[in-house]
C-alpha positions in Angstrom: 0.0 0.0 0.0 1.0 3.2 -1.2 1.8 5.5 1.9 -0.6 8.7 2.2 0.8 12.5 0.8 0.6 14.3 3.6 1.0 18.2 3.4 3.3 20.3 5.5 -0.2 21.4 7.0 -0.5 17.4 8.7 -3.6 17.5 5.7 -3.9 13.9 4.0 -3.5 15.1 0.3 -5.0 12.1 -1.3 -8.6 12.9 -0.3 -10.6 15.6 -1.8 -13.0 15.7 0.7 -13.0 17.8 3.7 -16.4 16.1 5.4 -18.9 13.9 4.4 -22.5 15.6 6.6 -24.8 12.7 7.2 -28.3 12.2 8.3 -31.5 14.5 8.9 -31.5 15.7 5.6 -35.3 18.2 5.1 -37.1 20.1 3.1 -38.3 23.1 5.7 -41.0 25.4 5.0 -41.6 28.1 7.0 -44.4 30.1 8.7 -43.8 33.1 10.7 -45.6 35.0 12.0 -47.9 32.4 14.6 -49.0 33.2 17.9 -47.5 30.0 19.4 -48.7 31.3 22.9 -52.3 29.8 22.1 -53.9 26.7 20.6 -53.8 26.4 16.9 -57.8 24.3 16.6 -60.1 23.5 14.2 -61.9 25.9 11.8 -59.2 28.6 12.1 -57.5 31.4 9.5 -53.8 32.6 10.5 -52.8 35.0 8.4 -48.6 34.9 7.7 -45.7 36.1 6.0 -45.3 34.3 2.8 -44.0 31.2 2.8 -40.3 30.4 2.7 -38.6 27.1 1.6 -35.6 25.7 2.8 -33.7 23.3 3.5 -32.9 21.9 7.0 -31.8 19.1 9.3 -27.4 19.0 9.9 -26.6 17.5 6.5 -28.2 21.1 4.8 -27.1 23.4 8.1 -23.5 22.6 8.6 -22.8 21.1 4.7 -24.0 24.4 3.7 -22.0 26.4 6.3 -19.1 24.2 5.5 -19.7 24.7 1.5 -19.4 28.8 2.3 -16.5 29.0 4.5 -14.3 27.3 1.1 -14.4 23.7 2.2 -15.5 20.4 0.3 -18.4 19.1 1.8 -19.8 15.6 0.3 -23.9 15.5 1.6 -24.6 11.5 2.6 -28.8 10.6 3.2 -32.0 9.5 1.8 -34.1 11.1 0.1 -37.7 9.9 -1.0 -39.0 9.5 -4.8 -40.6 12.4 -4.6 -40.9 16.4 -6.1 -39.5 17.4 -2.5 -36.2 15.5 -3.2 -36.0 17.6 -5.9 -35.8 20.9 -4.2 -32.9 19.4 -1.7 -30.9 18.5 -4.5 -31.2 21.8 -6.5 -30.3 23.7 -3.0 -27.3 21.3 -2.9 -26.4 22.4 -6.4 -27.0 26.1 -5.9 -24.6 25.9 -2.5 -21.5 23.7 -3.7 -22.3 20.3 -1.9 -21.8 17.6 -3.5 -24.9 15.5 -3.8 -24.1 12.4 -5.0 -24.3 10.3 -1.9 -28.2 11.6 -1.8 -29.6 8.2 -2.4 -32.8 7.5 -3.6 -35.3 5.8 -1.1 -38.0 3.7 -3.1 -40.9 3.9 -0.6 -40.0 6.1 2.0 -40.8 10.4 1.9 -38.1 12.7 1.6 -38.0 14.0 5.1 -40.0 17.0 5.7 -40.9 20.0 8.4 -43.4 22.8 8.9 -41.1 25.2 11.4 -44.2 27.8 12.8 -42.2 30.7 13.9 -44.1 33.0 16.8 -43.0 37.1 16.9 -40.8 36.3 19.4 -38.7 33.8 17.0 -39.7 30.8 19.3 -40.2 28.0 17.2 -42.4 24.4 17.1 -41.9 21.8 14.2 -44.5 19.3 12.5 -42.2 17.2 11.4 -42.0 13.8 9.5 -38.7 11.9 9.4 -38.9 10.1 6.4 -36.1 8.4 4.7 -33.3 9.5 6.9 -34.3 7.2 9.4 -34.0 4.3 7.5 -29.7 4.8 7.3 -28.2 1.7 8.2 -24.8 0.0 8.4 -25.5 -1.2 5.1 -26.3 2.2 3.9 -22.7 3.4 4.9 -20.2 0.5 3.8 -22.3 0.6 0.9 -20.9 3.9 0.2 -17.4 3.7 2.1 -15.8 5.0 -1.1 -17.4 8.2 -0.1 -16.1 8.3 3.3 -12.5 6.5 2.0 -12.1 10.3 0.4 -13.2 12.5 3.1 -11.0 13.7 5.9 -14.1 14.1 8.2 -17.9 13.1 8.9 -20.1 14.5 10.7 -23.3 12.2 11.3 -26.6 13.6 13.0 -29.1 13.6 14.8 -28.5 10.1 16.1 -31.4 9.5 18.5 -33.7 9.7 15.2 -31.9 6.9 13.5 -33.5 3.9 15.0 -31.9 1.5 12.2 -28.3 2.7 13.1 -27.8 3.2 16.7 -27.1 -0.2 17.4 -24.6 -1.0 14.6 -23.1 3.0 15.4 -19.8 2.1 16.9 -18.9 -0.5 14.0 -19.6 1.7 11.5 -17.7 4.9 12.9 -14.6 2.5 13.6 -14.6 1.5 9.8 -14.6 5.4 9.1 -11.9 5.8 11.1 -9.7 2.9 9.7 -9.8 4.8 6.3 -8.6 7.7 8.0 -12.0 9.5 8.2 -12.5 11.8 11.0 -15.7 10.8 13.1 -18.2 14.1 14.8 -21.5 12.9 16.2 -25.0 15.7 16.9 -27.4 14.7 19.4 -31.2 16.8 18.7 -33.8 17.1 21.0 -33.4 15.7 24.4 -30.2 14.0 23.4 -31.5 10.6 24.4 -30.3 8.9 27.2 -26.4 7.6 28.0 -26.9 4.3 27.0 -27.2 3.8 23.5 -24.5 6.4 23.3 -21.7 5.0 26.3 -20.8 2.3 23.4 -20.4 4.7 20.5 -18.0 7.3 22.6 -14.8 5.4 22.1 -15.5 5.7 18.4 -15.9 9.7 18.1 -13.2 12.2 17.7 -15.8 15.0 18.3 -18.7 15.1 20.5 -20.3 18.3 21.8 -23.8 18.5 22.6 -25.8 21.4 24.0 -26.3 21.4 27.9 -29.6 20.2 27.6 -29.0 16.6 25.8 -25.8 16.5 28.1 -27.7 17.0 31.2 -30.0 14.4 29.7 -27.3 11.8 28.9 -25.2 12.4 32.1 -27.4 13.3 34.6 -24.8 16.2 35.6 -25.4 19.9 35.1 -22.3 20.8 35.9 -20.0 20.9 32.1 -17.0 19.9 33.5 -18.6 16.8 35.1 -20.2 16.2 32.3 -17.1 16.0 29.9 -15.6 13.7 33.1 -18.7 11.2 32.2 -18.2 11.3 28.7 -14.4 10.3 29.2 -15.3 7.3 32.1 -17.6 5.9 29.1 -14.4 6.1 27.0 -14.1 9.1 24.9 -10.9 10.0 23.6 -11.1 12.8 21.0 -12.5 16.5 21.8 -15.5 16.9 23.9 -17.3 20.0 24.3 -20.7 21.1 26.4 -22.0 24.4 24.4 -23.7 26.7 26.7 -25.7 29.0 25.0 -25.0 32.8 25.4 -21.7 31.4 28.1 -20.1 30.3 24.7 -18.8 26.4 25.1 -16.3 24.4 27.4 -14.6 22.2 25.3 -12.1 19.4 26.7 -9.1 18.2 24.6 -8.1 15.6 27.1 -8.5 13.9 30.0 -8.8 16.8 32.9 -8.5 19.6 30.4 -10.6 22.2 30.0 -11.1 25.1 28.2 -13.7 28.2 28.3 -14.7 30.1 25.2 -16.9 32.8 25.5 -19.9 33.2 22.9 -18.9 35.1 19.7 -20.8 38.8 19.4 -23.4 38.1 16.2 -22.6 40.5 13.1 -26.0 41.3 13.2 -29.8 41.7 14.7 -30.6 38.0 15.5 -34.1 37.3 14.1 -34.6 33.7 15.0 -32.2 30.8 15.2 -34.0 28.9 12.7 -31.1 26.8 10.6 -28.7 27.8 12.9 
């Protein structure tokens, strides 16, 4: 076997990949403004902004980040047979990723969300997973080619991958044989610890928000959180962001390291895609 170029940056220079973004991969359209302080019934007429669509879910939020900040960004999912697959591609297109490892579901829905935005920018979601959700082991080492030229992946959100979870840590260790940095995103509550304890050896990256930590740990404090996270196994960066306190992020083992929350360049109007 040949031995890998390797820049004088440490970059492996046979892959042409930067990250491969895998997972919740939507079509979001969104309604703002509703009065989410009362009950939407029956037999009702809101009248709204007109509406936008988007795209959503991690594989559209950070690929698409990832695309504008110059790097190569591969998007891994399913999508359905359907016209809303469609709009998720073009997006793709339009933003830089490369949408090849989109695959084709033949009976499941391209995943989808109505986001209702109140004045306030609080947000609820009607939200059907669709395809995503059916990613499985086979799915990946199917498509390990993908992930042979990528220097990272960033999979999310677990917990809404039932078919995966269990096979998670044999997959991610197959990533990272073909050199293939491995990131994991929680979403909602984060789930509980123990699906996750086994998969925590495998990551190089893992940082939640402090509500799915507090979830998975049962600690509030962020430093003993990170400490649980390592007694499970951990050994790459973990992290516990903390909202307008910025993040604690942890290297290694009993190292920590504060970082305040960056000033926005702007009015924030809602974190919607953020």
């Amino acid at each position: 076997m040949k031995p890998a170029m390797v820049s004088p940056a440490g970059l492996d220079m046979t892959k042409d990949l930067d990250c491969v973004v895998c997972g919740s991969c939507v079509v979001d359209v969104l309604v703002r403004p509703v009065p989410l302080e009362m009950p939407i019934t029956g037999g009702k007429l809101f009248q709204t902004d007109p509406l936008e669509l988007t795209t959503g879910g991690i594989v559209s939020n950070s690929g698409i980040t990832m695309a504008r900040l110059g790097m190569r960004v591969a998007a891994f999912s399913y999508v359905g047979s359907d016209p809303w697959a469609a709009v998720i591609r073009n997006r793709y297109e339009a933003e830089g990723l490369l949408a090849d490892g989109l695959l084709a579901h033949p009976t499941a829905a391209t995943s989808t969300t109505a986001v209702l935005i109140d004045p306030s920018g609080e947000r609820s979601f009607m939200h059907c997973v669709g395809a995503p959700k059916l990613l499985d082991k086979s799915a990946f080492f199917d498509q390990i080619d993908l992930f042979r030229r990528s220097r990272a992946m960033l999979l999310g959100y677990y917990p809404l991958l039932p078919n995966l979870i269990s096979d998670l840590p044999e997959v991610l260790a197959a990533l990272r044989k073909e050199g293939c940095i491995t990131a994991l995103d929680a979403a909602g509550d984060g789930g509980p610890l123990e699906p996750l304890a086994p998969v925590l050896p495998h990551l190089d990256l893992y940082v939640p928000s402090h509500a799915e930590a507090v979830h998975q740990t049962g600690e509030e404090d962020a430093r003993k959180i990170i400490d649980v996270y390592r007694s499970a196994g951990a050994p790459g960066m973990l992290g516990v962001k903390l909202g307008r306190r910025g993040v604690l992020l942890s290297l290694s083992a009993g190292e920590y390291l504060e970082i305040g929350a960056v000033s926005p360049p702007g009015e924030v109007v809602d974190t919607t895609g953020a």
